[in-house]
C-alpha positions in Angstrom: -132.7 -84.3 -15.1 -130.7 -84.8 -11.5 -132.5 -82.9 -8.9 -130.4 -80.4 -7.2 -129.4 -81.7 -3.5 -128.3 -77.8 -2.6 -129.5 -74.5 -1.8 -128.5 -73.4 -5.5 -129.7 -74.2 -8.9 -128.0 -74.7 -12.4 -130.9 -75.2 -15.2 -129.9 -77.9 -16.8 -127.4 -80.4 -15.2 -127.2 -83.5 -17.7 -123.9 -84.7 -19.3 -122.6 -82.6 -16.3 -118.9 -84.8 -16.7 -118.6 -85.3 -20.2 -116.0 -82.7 -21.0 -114.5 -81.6 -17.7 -111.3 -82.8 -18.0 -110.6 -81.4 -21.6 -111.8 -77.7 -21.0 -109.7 -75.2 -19.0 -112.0 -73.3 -17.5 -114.0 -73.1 -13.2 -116.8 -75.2 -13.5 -118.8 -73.0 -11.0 -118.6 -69.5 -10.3 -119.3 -68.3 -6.8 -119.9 -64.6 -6.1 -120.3 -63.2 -2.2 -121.9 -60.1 -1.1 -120.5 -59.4 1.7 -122.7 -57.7 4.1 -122.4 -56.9 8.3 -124.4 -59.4 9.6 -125.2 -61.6 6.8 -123.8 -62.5 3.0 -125.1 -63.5 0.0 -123.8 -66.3 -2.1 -124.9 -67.7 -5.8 -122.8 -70.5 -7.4 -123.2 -70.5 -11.0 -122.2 -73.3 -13.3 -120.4 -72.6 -16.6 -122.8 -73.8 -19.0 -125.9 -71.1 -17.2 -123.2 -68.2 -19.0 -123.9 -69.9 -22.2 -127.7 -70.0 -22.9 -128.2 -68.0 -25.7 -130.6 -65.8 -24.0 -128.9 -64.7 -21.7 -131.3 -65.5 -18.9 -130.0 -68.8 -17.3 -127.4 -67.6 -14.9 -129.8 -64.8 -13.9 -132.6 -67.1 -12.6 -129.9 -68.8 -10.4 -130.9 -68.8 -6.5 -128.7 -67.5 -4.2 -127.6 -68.8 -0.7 -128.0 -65.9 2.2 -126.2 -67.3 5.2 -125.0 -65.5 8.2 -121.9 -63.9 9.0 -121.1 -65.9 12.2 -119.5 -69.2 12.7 -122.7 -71.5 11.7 -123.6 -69.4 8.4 -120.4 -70.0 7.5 -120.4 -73.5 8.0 -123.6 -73.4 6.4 -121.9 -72.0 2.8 -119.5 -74.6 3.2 -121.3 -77.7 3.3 -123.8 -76.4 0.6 -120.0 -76.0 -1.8 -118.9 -78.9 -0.6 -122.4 -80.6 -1.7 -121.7 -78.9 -4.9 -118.0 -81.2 -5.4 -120.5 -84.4 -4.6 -122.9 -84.0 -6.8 -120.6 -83.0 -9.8 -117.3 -85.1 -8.5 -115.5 -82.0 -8.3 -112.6 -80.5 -6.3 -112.0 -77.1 -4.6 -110.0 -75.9 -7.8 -113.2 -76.0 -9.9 -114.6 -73.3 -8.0 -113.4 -69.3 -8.6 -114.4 -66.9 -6.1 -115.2 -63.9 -5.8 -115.6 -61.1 -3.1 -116.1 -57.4 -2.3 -113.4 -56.1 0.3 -116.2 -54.2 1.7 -116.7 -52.7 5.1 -113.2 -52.8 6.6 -113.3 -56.3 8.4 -116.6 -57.7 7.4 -115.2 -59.5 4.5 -112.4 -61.0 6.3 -113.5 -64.0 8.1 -115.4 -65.5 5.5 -112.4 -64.8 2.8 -109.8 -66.4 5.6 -111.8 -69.4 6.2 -112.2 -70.3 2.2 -108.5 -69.7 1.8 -107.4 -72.4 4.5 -110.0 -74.6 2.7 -108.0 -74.2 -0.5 -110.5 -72.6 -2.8 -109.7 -70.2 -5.1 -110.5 -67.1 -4.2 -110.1 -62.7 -5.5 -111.5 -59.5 -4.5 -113.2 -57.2 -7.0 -113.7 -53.8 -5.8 -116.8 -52.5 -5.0 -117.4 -49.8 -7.2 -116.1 -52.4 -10.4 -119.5 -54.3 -9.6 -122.0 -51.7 -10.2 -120.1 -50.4 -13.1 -119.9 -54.0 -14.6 -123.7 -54.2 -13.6 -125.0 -51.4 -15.1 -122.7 -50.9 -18.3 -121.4 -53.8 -19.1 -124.8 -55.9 -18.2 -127.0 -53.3 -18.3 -128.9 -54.1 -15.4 -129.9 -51.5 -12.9 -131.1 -54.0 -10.2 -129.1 -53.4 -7.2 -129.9 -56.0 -4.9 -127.7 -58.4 -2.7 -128.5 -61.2 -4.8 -128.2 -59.6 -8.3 -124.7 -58.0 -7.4 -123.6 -62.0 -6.4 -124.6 -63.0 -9.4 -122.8 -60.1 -11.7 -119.7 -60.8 -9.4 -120.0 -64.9 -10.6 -120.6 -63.3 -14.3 -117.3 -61.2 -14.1 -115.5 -64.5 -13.0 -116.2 -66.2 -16.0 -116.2 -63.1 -17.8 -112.9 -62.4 -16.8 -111.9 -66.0 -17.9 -112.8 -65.8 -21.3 -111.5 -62.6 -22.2 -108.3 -62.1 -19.2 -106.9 -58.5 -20.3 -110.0 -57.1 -20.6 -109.6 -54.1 -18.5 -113.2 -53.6 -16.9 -112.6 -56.1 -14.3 -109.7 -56.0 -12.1 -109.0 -59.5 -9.8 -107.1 -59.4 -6.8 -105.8 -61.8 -4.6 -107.1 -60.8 -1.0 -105.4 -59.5 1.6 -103.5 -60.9 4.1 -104.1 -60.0 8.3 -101.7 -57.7 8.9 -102.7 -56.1 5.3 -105.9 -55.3 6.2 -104.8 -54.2 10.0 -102.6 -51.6 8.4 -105.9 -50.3 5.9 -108.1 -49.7 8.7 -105.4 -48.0 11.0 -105.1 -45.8 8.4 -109.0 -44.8 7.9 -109.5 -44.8 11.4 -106.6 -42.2 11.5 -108.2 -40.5 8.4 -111.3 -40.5 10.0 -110.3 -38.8 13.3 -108.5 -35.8 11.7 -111.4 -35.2 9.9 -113.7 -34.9 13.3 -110.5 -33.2 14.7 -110.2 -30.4 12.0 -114.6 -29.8 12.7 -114.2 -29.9 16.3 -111.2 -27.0 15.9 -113.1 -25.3 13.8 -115.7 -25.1 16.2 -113.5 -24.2 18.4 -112.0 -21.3 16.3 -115.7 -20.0 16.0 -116.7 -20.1 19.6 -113.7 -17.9 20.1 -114.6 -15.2 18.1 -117.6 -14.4 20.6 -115.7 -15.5 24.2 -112.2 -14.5 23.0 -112.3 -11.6 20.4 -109.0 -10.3 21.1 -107.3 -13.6 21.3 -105.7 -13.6 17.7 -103.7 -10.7 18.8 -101.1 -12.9 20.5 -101.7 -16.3 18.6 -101.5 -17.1 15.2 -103.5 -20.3 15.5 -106.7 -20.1 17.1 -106.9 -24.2 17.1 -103.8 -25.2 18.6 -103.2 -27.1 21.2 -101.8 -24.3 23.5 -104.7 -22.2 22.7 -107.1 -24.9 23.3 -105.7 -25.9 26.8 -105.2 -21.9 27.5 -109.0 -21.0 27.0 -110.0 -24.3 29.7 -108.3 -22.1 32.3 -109.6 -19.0 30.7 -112.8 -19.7 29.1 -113.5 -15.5 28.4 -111.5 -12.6 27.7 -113.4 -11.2 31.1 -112.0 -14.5 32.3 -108.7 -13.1 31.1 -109.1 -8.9 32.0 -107.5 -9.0 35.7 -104.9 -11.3 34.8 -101.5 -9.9 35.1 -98.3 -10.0 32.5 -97.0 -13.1 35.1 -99.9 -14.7 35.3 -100.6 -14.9 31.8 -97.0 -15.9 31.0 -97.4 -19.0 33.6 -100.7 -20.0 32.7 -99.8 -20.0 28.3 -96.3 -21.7 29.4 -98.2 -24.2 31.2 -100.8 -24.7 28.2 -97.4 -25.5 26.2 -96.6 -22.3 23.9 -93.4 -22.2 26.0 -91.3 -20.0 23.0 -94.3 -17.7 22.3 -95.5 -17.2 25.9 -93.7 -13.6 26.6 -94.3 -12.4 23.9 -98.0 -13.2 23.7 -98.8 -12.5 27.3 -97.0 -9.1 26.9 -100.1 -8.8 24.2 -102.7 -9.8 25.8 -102.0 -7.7 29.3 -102.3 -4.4 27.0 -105.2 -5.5 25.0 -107.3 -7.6 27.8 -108.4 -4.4 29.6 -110.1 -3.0 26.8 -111.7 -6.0 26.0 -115.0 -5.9 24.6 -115.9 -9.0 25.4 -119.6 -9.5 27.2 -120.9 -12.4 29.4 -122.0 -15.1 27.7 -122.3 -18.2 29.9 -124.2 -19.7 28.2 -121.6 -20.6 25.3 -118.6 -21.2 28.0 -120.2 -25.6 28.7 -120.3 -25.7 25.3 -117.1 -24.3 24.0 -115.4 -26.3 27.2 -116.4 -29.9 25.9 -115.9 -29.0 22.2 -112.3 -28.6 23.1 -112.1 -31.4 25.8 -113.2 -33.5 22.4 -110.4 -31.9 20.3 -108.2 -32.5 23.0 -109.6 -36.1 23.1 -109.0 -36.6 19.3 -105.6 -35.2 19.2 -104.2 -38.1 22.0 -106.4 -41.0 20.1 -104.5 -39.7 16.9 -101.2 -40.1 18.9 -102.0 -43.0 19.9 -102.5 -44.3 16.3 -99.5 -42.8 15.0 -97.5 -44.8 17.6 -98.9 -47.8 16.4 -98.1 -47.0 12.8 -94.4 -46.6 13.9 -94.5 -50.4 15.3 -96.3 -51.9 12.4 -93.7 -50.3 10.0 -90.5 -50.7 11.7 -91.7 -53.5 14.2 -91.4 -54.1 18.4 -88.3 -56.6 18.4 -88.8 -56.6 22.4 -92.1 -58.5 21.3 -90.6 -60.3 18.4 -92.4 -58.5 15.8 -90.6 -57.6 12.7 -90.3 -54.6 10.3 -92.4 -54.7 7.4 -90.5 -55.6 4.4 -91.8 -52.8 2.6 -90.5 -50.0 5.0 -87.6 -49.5 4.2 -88.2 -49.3 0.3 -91.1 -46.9 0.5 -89.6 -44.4 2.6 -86.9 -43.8 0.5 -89.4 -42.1 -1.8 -88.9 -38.7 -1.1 -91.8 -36.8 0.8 -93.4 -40.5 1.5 -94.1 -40.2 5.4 -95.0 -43.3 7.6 -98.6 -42.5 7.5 -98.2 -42.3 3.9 -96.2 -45.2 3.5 -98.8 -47.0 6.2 -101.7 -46.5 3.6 -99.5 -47.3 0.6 -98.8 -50.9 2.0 -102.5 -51.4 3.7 -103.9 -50.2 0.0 -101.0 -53.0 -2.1 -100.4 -55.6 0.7 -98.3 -58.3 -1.4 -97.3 -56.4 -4.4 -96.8 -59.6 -5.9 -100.8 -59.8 -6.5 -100.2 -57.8 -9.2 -98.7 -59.0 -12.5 -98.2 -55.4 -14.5 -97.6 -52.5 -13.7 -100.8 -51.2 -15.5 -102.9 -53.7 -13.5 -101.3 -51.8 -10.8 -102.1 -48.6 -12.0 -105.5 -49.5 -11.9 -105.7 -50.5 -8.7 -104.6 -47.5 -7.5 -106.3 -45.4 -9.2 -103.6 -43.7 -11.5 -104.3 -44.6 -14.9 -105.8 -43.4 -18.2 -109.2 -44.6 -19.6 -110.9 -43.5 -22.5 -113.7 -41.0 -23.0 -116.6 -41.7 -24.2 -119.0 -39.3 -25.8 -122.0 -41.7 -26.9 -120.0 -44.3 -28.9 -117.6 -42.7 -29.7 -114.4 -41.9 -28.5 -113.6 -38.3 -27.4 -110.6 -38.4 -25.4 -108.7 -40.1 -22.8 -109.2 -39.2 -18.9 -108.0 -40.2 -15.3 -109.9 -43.6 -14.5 -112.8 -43.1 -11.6 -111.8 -46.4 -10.6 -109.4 -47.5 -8.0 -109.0 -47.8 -4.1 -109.9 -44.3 -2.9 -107.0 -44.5 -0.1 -104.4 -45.1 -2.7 -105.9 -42.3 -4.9 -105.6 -39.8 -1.9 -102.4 -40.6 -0.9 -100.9 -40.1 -4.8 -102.3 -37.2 -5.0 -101.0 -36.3 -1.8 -97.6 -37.0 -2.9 -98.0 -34.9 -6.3 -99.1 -31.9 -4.4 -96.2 -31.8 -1.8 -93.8 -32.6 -4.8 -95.1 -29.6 -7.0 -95.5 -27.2 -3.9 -91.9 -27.5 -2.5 -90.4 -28.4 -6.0 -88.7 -24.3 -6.1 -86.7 -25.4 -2.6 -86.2 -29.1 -3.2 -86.2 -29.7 -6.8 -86.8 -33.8 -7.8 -87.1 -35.7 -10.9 -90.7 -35.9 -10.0 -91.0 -32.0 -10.3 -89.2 -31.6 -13.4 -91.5 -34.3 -15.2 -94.6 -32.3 -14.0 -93.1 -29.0 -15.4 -92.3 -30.5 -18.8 -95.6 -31.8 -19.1 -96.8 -28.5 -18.1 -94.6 -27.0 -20.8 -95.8 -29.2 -23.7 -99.3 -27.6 -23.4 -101.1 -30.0 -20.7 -103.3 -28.3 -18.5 -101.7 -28.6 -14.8 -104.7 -30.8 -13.9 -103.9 -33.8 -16.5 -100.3 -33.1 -16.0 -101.1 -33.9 -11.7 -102.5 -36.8 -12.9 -100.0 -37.9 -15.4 -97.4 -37.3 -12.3 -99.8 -39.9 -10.0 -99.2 -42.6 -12.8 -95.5 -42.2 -12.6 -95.1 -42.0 -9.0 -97.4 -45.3 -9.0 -95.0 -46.8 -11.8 -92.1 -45.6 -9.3 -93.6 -47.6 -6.5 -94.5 -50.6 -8.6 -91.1 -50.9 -10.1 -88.9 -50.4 -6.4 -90.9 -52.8 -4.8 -91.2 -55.7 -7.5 -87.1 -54.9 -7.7 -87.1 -55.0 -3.9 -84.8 -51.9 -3.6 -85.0 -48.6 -2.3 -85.1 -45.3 -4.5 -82.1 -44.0 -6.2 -82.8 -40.3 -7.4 -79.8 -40.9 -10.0 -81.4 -44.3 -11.6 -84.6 -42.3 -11.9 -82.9 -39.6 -13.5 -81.4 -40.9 -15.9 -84.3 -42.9 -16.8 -87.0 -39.9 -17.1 -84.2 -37.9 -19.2 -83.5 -35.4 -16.6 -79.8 -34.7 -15.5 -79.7 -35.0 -11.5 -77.0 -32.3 -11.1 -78.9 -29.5 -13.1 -81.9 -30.1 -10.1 -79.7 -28.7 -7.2 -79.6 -26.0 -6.6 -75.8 -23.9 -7.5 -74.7 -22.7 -3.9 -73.9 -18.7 -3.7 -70.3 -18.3 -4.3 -70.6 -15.3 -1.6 -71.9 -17.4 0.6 -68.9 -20.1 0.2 -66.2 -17.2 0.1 -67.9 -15.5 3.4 -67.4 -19.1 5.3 
């Protein structure tokens, strides 16, 4: 037997090149964990998925190499290694890789791209799943999860529509610059809502009578109001004037009258007490907000340009713009996350790949081994799930003022006898078939086409205008 000349080993490697012409299949499978400062490698040859017990391609070593410029360089030389030893070429290799941890995954995948090797993303979640049910291993270690990621490649191979492992071609730059705007976004309004919250709280000790003139105790009025005014005894020898200068300055221009009016009859009864103590902390809870609300601003102004472009800097529209935000109640964040979460839709080959991905289709339900039902798969990009949802709630709540096809299929199913919950998520699936089908077409939505094709009649969804009202003008 050959000795191995690389940091990975194969069992047994004679009669290596008998056959490799003939059969169609990678001759090594290469798994990554991907990791922050380091990955995890194993190359696995084909025949180690073939021993009959099942133990070959587990006893496999694996390659940890950093996630800097050398450890790269360091995985490379040990694959290319691999093509000497065996005569091979880059197209005998199948990779695969986790899309984990926003950019950590990025460099790595980029660099074996430009080499020419072969190379897909399996979501996260899809490995431990494959792992545990499929493998029935609960190991979770770097290296195991490397080596079940070079099992589902070859997996995949033999049996391609199996439906437990999803492949993906990676994402491109500007792909995966458009997913982390859009977390980082998410993640903001998420400290932004606590930090308001807060804020909301705080008041109901410095400011008890402040709801009497504002609706919202979180705004950004209020907020920048209660920095000049941090108590109501802040607040008691203010006049009417003074008031109305100091909320128009704070920005509630339209409400300001009105609401200082309110508050000079109700401050000097105030029964508001000194508490110093909670005026440092309530100011820089609010500076934060305040803080939160420009960053997300900010953001917002950088979705606009990645979506429609900057042609003063030469940078185009996305071609997916356009087509998205035809969809009714799709918004440019929306539409941000939609193309961060599909990138090239022409990575997908169905529509019910597609589904997957997303997040938006059926699986079944198992009940021991046996089948009880179907359900929504658990599988999926969580963004993409979010934002479907999103979409289906917005659709069903304003569906009595602005009527769609979308609506009407959700009531139907609701009228069959689905519960509301399955027929939300039958309504995610056909939005996700809806985006699937406009952008593979490359054309924008037409409410008429999609009529027509869901068996609803477009004119009976608008709404008849009052002939009083037409008479009267």
């Amino acid at each position: 037997m050959k000795e191995t000349i690389t940091p990975f080993s194969y069992g047994n490697e004679e009669n290596v090149h008998e056959d490799l012409t003939s059969r169609k299949f990678y001759q090594f499978y290469v798994g990554i964990d991907i990791g922050a400062s380091f990955h995890v490698a194993s190359c696995i040859k084909f025949d180690a998925f073939l021993d009959p017990k099942g133990t070959a391609w587990k006893r496999t070593k694996t390659l940890k190499f950093n996630s800097d410029s050398s450890g790269i360089s360091e995985f490379l030389v040990a694959l290319k290694q691999i093509e000497i030893q065996f005569a091979l070429t880059k197209r005998d290799f199948l990779i695969l890789l986790e899309p984990t941890g926003g950019h950590y995954s990025y460099l790595v995948q980029q660099v074996l791209l430009n080499e020419g090797y072969d190379l897909y993303q399996v979501e996260n979640k899809a490995v431990g799943e494959f792992r545990k049910n499929n493998l029935g291993i609960s190991e979770k270690t770097d290296s195991m999860d490397a080596k079940v990621m070079s099992y589902m490649g070859w997996h995949k191979q033999l049996h391609p529509h199996m439906q437990g492992v999803t492949l993906i071609r990676p994402q491109t730059v500007l792909q995966s610059l458009f997913r982390t705007v859009m977390r980082d976004r998410w993640y903001l309004n998420v400290q932004l809502t606590r930090r308001k919250n807060q804020v909301q709280q705080l008041l109901k000790v410095t400011h008890p009578d402040l709801g009497k003139a504002f609706k919202s105790l979180g705004s950004t009025s209020v907020m920048k109001l209660v920095l000049v005014y941090p108590t109501g005894l802040h607040m008691k020898e203010s006049t009417e004037d003074e008031l109305y200068k100091a909320i128009s300055k704070a920005g509630a221009k339209k409400v300001a009258k009105q609401a200082a009016k309110t508050l000079a009859e109700v401050m000097p009864n105030t029964v508001a007490v000194p508490v110093e103590h909670l005026v440092g902390r309530q100011t820089w809870v609010i500076e934060e907000a305040l803080r939160l609300e420009e960053s997300i601003k900010q953001i917002d102004k950088e979705i606009h340009n990645l979506l429609w472009g900057v042609p003063e800097k030469g940078v185009l529209p996305h071609p997916y713009t356009e087509i998205l935000l035809s969809l009714p109640f799709v918004s440019e964040n929306i539409a941000c996350t939609l193309i961060g979460v599909i990138g090239d839709i022409e990575r997908f080959n169905t529509y019910k790949e597609f589904k997957k991905y997303l997040g938006a289709s059926a699986e079944n339900k198992l009940s021991g081994t046996s089948i009880s039902g179907t359900r929504q798969t658990y599988s999926g990009v969580r963004d993409a799930r979010r934002v479907l949802y999103q979409i289906a709630f917005i659709v069903i709540a304003s569906g009595k003022h602005n009527p769609t096809v979308f609506k009407a299929y959700y009531d139907r199913k609701v009228e069959e006898g689905m519960s509301k919950k399955k027929a939300l998520g039958h309504l995610c699936g056909k939005i996700a078939n809806l985006i699937y089908s406009i952008l593979k077409n490359n054309k924008k939505y037409d409410p008429t086409i999609h009529a027509s094709a869901m068996g609803v009649k477009l004119e009976e969804l608008i709404p008849k205008v009052d002939k009083e009202h037409l008479l009267l003008n």
